[in-house]
C-alpha positions, 0 to 999 in steps of 0.5 A: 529430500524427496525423490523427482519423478521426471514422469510427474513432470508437466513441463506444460505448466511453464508454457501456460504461466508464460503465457500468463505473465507474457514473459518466459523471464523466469526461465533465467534462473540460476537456481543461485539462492539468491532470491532466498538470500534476500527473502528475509522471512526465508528462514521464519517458517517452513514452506517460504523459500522462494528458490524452491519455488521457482525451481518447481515452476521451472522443473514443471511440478504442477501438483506441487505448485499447486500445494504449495503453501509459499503462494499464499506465504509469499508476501509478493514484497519483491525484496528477492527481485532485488537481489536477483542477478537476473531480475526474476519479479517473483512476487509478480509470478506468485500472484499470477499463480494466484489468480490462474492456477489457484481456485481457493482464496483463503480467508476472506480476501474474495468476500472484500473484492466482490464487496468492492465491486458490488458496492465501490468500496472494501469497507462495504459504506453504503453511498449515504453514509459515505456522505454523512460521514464526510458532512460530519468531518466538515462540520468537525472543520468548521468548529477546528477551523473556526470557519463556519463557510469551510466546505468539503468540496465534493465532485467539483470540476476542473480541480488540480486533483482528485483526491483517492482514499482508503475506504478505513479512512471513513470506516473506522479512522475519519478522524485521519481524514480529516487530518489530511483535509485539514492540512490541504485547508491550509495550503489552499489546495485546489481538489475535489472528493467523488461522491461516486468512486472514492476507495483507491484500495484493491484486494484483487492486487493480492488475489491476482484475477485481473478481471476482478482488479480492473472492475475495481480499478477502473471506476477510480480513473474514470472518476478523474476524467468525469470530473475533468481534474487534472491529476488522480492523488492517492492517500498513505496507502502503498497498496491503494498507490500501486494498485492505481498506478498498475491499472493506470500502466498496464490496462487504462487507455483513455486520456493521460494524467498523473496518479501520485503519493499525497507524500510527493505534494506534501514535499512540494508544498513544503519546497514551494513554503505553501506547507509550513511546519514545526519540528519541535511540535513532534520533539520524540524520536521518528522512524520510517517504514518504507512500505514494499508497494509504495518505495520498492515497486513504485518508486516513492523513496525520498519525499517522505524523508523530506517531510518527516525531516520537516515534520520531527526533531530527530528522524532516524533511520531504520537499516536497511531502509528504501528499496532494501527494506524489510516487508512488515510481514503483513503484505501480499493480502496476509490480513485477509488470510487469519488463518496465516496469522501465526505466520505473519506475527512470526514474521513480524518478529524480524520487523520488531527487532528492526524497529527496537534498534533504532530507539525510535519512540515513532513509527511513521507508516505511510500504509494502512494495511502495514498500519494494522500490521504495526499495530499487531507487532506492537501489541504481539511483542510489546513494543511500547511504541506509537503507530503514526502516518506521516500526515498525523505528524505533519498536521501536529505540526502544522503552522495554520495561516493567519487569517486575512482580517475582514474588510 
């Protein structure tokens, strides 16, 4: 081990990271492990151990901090968090670190948010073909629909919700989108798509400048405002979800409305006999990631149960599940970060090994940045299994209303 110098020592360092996080919480610690116990990537590979961490923010070994790999390891899942007598949100204090005390953001993380912010989405669409995409889309509902009058509705006032996306959704997996529209079709739900700000996901959620993640944000929750709707939806999408729910508690101050999951109206809509559906359309095994953003930080544990239960035949539950779930590995922006990847696939092994258990033959994965983790596992360890978001399941398995006959 290697020997402290009590005069390297900054104890500074925790005074500014304080102020930072508005929080001396961390100084709590009882250095008692158990954070590194709930780290379930502890052990994966080194530089990962979150006590060690916290006894060097604690300690005030500013340099080392500042070298530490774990800052950019960490995959902020807070799964530590829950097994911390003391609630020490660590994930909380490695992304403030981040966006305070690191100037370098590896891999391409910042390139995405300054894209975003200089064009409105992470995919860098440019406004038109954002359009001529969702014209396309339409025109595909049309011809599935056998309804040559189905219209996207687009910046229409008033609506009970504005529908927020992930800019893949139109980049490179449209027909998702579509899915999605499909089955608010079939409910008849009152909503309305922004020609302006469309893109719900955040990168800065992972680089930690809230200046960036406000300028991003921002435009999200003034859309639902200049349209007059009534509620901000967001689709699967655990980091888009958490990322306009933080900026919603913690920065916006303008008139009030929900930001909710599309999961939690799916489960309505299915309560309410609106959404109908047959199980025996998905008869294989299902099983269910619970992404870290979406159930253990915002809270969305049980309506996708609802649904998958509706949805599938045989649901199975992978252990642990809910908010004592493991990350995929893939969290904290570690996709941003490919030169990590021998990293993040190591971690994904764990993940593997959980998923093989249940016998599942289906992923439902209500996230896309876990998506492209859950792909890579599967091509990485040769899974043999089906990567889904639950709403591809509950559009197979969607019973369509008949129609009215014409007058």
């Amino acid at each position: 081990m290697e020997t402290i110098l009590a005069e390297k020592l900054d104890p500074t360092f925790r005074d500014e990271l304080a102020e930072k996080l508005n929080s001396l919480d961390f100084a709590n610690c009882l250095a008692c492990g158990m954070c590194t116990a709930g780290c379930v990537y502890s052990d994966i590979h080194p530089d990962n151990d979150p006590r060690k961490m916290l006894r060097k923010v604690i300690l005030g070994m500013r340099e080392e901090i500042l070298q530490d790999p774990f800052i950019w390891y960490c995959t902020m899942c807070e799964r530590c968090t829950v097994e911390c007598p003391m609630c020490i949100n660590i994930g909380l204090i490695t992304r403030t670190i981040r966006g305070n005390f690191r100037q370098d953001s590896p891999g391409f993380m910042q390139k995405v948010v300054e894209d975003t912010i200089r064009s409105g989405n992470q995919m860098d669409v440019p406004r038109d073909e954002y359009l001529d995409t969702l014209d396309w889309i339409q025109e595909e509902l049309q011809a599935e629909l056998n309804d040559p009058d189905y219209r996207i509705p687009i910046d229409v006032e008033g609506a009970d919700f504005l529908f927020g996306f992930n800019a893949r959704e139109i980049k490179y997996y449209p027909n998702e989108l579509q899915k999605i529209l499909k089955i608010f079709y079939a409910v008849g739900a009152n909503y309305t798509l922004s020609s302006q700000k469309w893109d719900a996901t955040n990168l800065a959620l992972f680089s930690g400048r809230n200046d960036d993640f406000w300028k991003i944000t921002e435009p999200m929750l003034q859309e639902v405002v200049r349209l007059k709707a009534k509620q901000l939806v967001v689709t699967e999408c655990g980091h888009a979800f958490k990322s306009v729910r933080m900026g919603y508690n913690n920065f916006w101050k303008g008139p009030k409305f929900p930001v909710r999951s599309v999961l939690e109206l799916y489960d309505e809509w299915i309560q309410e006999g609106r959404l109908k559906l047959d199980p025996t359309r998905n008869p294989e095994p299902v099983t269910l990631h619970d992404p870290c953003n979406l159930v253990r930080k915002e809270g969305v544990v049980e309506p996708q149960r609802r649904v998958l239960k509706a949805a599938v035949m045989d649901f199975r539950e992978m252990f642990p599940n809910r908010k004592n779930n493991y990350c995929c590995g893939g969290g904290g922006g570690a996709l941003a970060m490919p030169e990590f990847t021998e990293q993040r696939l190591a971690k994904g092994k764990r993940k593997a090994d959980q998923l093989l258990a249940t016998g599942a033959k289906i992923v439902a994965i209500p996230c896309h940045n876990c998506m492209d983790q859950f792909n890579d596992i599967n091509k990485h360890y040769n899974l043999g299994m089906k990567m889904e978001h639950i709403s591809s399941l509950v559009e197979n398995a969607l019973i369509m209303p008949e129609k009215k006959p014409e007058a």
